[in-house]
C-alpha positions in Angstrom: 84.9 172.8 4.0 83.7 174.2 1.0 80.5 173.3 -1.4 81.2 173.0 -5.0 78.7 174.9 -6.8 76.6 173.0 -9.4 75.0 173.4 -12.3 71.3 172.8 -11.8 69.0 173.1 -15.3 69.1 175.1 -18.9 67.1 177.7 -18.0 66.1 178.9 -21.3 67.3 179.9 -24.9 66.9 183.2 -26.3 66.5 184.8 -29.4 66.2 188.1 -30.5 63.4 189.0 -33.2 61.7 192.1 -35.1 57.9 190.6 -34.6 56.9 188.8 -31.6 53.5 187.7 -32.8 55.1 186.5 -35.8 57.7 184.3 -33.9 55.2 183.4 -31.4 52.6 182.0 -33.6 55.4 179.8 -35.3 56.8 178.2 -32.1 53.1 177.6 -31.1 52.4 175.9 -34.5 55.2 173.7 -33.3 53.9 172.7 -29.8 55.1 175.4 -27.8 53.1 176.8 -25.3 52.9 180.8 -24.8 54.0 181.2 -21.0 53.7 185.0 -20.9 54.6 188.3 -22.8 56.4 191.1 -20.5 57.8 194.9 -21.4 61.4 194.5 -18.9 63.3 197.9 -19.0 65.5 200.3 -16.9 68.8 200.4 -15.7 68.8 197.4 -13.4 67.9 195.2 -17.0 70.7 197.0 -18.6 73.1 196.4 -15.5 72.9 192.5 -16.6 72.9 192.5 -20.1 75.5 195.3 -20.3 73.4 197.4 -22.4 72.3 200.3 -20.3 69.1 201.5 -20.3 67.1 199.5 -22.2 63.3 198.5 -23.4 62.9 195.4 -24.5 59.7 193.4 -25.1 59.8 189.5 -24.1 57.5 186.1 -24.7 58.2 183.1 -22.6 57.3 179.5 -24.6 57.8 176.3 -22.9 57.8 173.4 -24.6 55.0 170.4 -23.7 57.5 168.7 -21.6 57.7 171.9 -19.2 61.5 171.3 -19.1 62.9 173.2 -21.6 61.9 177.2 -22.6 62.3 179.8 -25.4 63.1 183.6 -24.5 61.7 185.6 -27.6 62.8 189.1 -27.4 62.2 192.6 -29.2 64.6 195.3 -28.7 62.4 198.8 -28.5 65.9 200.3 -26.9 68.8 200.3 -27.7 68.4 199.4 -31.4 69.3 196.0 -32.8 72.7 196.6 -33.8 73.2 193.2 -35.7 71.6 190.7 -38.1 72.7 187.1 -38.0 69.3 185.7 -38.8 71.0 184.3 -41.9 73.9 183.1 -41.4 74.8 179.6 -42.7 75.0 176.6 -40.8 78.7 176.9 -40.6 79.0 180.5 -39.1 80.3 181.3 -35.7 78.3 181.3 -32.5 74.6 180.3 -31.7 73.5 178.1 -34.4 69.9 176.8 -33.8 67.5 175.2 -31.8 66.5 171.1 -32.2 63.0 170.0 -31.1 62.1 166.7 -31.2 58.6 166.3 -33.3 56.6 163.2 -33.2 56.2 163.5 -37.1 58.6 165.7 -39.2 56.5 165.3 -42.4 53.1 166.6 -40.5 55.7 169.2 -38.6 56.9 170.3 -41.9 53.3 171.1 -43.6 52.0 172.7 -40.7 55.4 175.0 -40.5 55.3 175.6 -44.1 52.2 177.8 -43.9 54.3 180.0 -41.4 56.7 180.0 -44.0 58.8 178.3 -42.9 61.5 176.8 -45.7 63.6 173.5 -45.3 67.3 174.2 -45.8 68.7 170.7 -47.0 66.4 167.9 -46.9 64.9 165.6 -44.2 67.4 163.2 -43.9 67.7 159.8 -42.4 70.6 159.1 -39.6 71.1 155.3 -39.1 68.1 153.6 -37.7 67.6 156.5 -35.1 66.5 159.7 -36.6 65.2 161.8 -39.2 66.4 165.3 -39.2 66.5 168.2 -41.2 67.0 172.4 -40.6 64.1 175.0 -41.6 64.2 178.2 -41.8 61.4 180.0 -40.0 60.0 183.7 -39.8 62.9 186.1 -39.8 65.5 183.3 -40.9 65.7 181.5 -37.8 67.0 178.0 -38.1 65.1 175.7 -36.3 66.1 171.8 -36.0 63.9 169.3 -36.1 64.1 165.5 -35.2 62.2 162.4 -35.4 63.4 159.6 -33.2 62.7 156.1 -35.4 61.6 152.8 -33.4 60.5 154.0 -30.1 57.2 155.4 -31.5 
């Protein structure tokens, strides 16, 4: 008899940047919490991510909950060989992260003075949620939601 393997959890997201401290002040401005900053290199890193040999600096944030984390990394070796910080909404791949916020408005003044920049507008879906994109440091585009009623 054999066990079907399951998935477990989402372990984390990650995204690549050119200034940790910058990224990790905006995602604590947010309400994520700084887990812990690491240097992983060598061959048995680049074994996994098919890179070779690599050097690559990395922050762990975890959001209040505990349940869900961020994987910020900086790429010392090999060199970023891609920039997709930009993209639009509509471009292929990894789009964004949502966070829920308790207050988008409040989110949004504090995110500003990271500079972050709203894409669209906030907008209102149904009775449930207000939503809207930013962009923060480096072009990321961040989600943000605020769930209506259940305050």
């Amino acid at each position: 008899m054999t066990t079907k393997s399951k998935l477990l959890r989402m372990d984390n997201v990650g995204i690549v940047v050119e200034s940790l401290d910058e990224v990790i002040s905006f995602f604590t401005e947010l309400g994520l919490k700084l887990e812990g900053r690491a240097m992983v290199e060598g061959e048995w890193a680049g074994r996994v991510t098919g890179l070779g040999t690599q050097r690559v600096e990395i922050a762990m944030m975890v959001t209040p909950d505990g349940h869900s984390r961020l994987e910020i990394s900086r790429f010392l070796t090999p060199p970023v060989v891609a920039d997709h910080r930009n993209a639009p909404v509509n471009a292929l791949g990894y789009l964004r992260a949502m966070f829920t916020v308790s207050d988008i408005d409040e989110t949004l003044i504090r995110l500003r003075k990271h500079g972050a920049q709203l894409v669209g507008e906030v907008v209102q879906y149904e009775d449930s949620y207000r939503l809207c994109y930013i962009r923060g440091p480096e072009g990321l585009l961040i989600g943000l939601a605020e769930q209506l009623g259940n305050k």
